[in-house]
N, C-alpha and C positions, 0 to 999 in steps of 0.2 A: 072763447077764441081770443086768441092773441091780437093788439091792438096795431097799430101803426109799427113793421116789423121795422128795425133800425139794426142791417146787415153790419159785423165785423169779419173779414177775413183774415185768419194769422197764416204766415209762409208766403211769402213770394217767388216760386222757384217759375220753372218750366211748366206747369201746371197751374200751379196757385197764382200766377198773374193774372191770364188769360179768365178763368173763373170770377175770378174779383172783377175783371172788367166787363163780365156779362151780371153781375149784381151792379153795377155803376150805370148798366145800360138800361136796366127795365128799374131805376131809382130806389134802389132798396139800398145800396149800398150805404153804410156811415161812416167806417174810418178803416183801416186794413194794419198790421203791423208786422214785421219779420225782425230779426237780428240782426242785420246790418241798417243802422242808421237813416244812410242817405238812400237806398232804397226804399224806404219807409216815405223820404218826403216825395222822390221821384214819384211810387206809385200814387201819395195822396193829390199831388199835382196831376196827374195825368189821369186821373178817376176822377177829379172835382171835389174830392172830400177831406174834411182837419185830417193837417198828419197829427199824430199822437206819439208821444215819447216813450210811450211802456205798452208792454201789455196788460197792466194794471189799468190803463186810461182806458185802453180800449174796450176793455171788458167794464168798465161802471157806464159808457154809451152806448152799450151795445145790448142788443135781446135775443139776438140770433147768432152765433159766435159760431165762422166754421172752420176748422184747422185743414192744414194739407204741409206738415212736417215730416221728418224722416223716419222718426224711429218712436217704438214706444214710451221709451222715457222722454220724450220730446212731449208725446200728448199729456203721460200723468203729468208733467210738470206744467204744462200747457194748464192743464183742468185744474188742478190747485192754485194757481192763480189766479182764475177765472172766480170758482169758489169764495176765495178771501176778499174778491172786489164787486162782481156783478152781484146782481137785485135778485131776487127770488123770483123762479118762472123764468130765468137764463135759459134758452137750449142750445146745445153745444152739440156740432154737427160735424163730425169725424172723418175727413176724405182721405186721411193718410190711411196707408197699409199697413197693422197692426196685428197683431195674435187678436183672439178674440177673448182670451184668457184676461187682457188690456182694455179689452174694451168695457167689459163687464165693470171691471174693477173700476173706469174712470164714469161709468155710470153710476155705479152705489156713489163714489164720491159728493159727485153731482147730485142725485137725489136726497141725500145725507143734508146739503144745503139748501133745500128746496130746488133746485133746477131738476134738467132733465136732460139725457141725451141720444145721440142719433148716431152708428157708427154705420160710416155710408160711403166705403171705398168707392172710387171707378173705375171705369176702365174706356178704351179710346184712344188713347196716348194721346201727343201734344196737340196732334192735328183734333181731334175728339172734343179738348179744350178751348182751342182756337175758335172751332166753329161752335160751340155751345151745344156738341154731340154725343156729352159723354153718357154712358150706360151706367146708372149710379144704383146699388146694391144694398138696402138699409136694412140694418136691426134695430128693432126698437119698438115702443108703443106705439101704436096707431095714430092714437090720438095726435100722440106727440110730432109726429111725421106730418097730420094736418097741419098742425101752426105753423112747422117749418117748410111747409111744401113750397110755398113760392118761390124761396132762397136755392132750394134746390130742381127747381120747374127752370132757373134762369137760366140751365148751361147741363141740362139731361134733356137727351135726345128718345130715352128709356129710364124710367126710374120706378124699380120693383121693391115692394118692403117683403123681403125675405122671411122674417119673424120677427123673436124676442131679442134683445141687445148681444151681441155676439154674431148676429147671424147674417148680419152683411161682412164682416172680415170672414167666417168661413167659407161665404159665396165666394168674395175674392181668391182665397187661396187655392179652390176650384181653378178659377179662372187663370190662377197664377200657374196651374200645372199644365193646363191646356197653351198658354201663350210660351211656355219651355218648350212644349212635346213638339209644335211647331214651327216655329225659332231652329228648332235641331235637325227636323225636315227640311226645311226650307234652307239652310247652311248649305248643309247636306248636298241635298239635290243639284242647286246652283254651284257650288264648288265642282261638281259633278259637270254639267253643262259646258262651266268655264273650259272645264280640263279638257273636254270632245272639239271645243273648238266649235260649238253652236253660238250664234247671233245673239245677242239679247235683246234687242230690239224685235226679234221675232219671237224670240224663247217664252219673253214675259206672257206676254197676252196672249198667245196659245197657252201658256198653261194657269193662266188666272181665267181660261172661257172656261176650261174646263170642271174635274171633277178636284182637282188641285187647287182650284182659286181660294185665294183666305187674304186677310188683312194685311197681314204682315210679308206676306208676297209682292201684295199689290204696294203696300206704301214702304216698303223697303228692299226689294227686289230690284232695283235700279242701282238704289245708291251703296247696296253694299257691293255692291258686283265692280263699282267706280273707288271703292275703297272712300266712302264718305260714311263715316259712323257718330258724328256728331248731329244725329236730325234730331234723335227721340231718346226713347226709355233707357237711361245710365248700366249698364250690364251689372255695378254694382249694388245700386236699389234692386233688383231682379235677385241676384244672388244673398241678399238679405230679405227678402220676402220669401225664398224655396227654405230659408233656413226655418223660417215661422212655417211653412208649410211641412216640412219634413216632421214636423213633430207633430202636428195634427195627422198627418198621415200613419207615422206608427204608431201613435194611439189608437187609432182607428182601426190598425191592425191591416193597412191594406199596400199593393205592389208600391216601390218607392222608386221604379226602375228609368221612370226619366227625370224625377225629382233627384238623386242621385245624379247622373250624367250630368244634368246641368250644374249641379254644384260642384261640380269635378271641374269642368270645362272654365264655366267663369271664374273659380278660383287660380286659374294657371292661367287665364287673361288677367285678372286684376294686378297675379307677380308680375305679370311683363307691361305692366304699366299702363294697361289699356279701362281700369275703373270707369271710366268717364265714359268712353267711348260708349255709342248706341249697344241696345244686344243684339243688333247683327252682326258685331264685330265678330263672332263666333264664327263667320265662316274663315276667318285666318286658322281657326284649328283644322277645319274642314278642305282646303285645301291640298294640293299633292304637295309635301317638303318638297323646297326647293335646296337641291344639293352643297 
């Protein structure tokens, strides 16, 4: 067993804050680091822990190392540093959404120099983060999942080991098709509602009692119908995650028919400058033109 865990978080985004601050909470945390600078000292002030200048420092204090970056070249570069600086017996715990093709590969890395790692997407969005409720999805050795379990016990509300390394990003991109298919419903519908001239204040909760109720109704059913799309998930992370998923899906040889749509959909928001926006911004396509 692993001895006295001494937590590193890399990324500070929308996600990666909140996480770091539920490792700060249950004292696991040791130093956090992202690419912008003074976010680096902000978050180590406001967790209690040395800020650190590199992720070179971070990684020689650190034994438990968890990323939540954007892309995959973000984690191989991530992991290779970590490699050239951390102790052997390192494990490095993957929150970002990656191919699983990525993950593999930044696991031989890792084993190569004696560590070990954990690719262990979520899911929850920011509010999931917040409250320390995310649903967290790992591939990986067993074993290896015990030593890290506390780090990830800190801020999973649900934490299932799927399999072998790969097979938490392929869960995610499951989940990544399912959080599309209902996004497109949910647009849908509401744009639908809007146009009849129904209540929303009655609309909602009639149909989140029902056989229609889901997440993304309920914590975004308000505010896109108020035209507010800065709460949550970026439509352009979403539209870079169906891109990883669309190619595990024709591999797989299976329907790609809302994986499609939504790459259709978020790429004619992201031209009209809406990237950032939550991905309920989608119902401005859903919508009846206005003339």
């Amino acid at each position: 067993m692993m001895g006295t865990i001494k937590a590193g978080f890399v990324g500070l985004g929308a996600m990666g804050w909140p996480m770091a601050g539920h490792l700060a909470r249950v004292g696991l945390l040791h130093a956090v680091w992202t690419r912008t600078p003074a976010k680096v000292v902000d978050g180590a002030r406001t967790f209690g822990v040395d800020a650190v200048d590199s992720l070179e420092a971070l990684a020689r204090g650190c034994n438990v190392i968890a990323l939540c970056v954007p892309a995959d070249a973000d984690v191989l570069a991530a992991v290779d540093t970590i490699v050239a600086h951390a102790a052997p017996g390192t494990i490095v715990v993957d929150h970002s959404t990656v191919s699983s093709v990525t993950a593999r590969e930044a696991a031989s890395r890792l084993r190569a120099a004696g560590g070990d790692f954990l690719d262990a997407p979520v899911s929850g969005g920011v509010e999931g983060a917040i409250n320390g409720r995310l649903s967290v999805m790992v591939g990986g050795g067993a074993a290896t999942l015990e030593r890290a379990r506390p780090v990830l016990e800190a801020y999973a509300a649900k934490l299932s080991h799927m399999g072998g390394v790969g097979a938490g990003q392929d869960t995610k991109a499951v989940n990544q098709v399912l959080v599309a298919g209902i996004a497109q419903a949910v647009c849908e519908g509401l744009a639908l509602g809007e146009a009849l001239g129904l209540d929303a204040d009655t609309l909602l909760p009639t149909l989140g009692a029902g056989a229609a109720g889901n997440w993304f109704l309920d914590k975004r059913g308000a505010t896109m119908l108020r035209d507010e799309f800065k709460v949550g998930f970026k439509l352009a992370l979403l539209h870079k995650d169906l891109k990883i998923v669309n190619g595990l899906a024709r591999s797989a040889g299976t329907d790609r028919s809302i994986i499609d749509k939504a790459l259709a959909d978020y790429a004619v928001l992201m031209a009209q400058g809406h990237g950032d926006d939550d991905i309920s911004s989608l119902i401005r396509l859903k919508r009846k033109p206005t003339a």
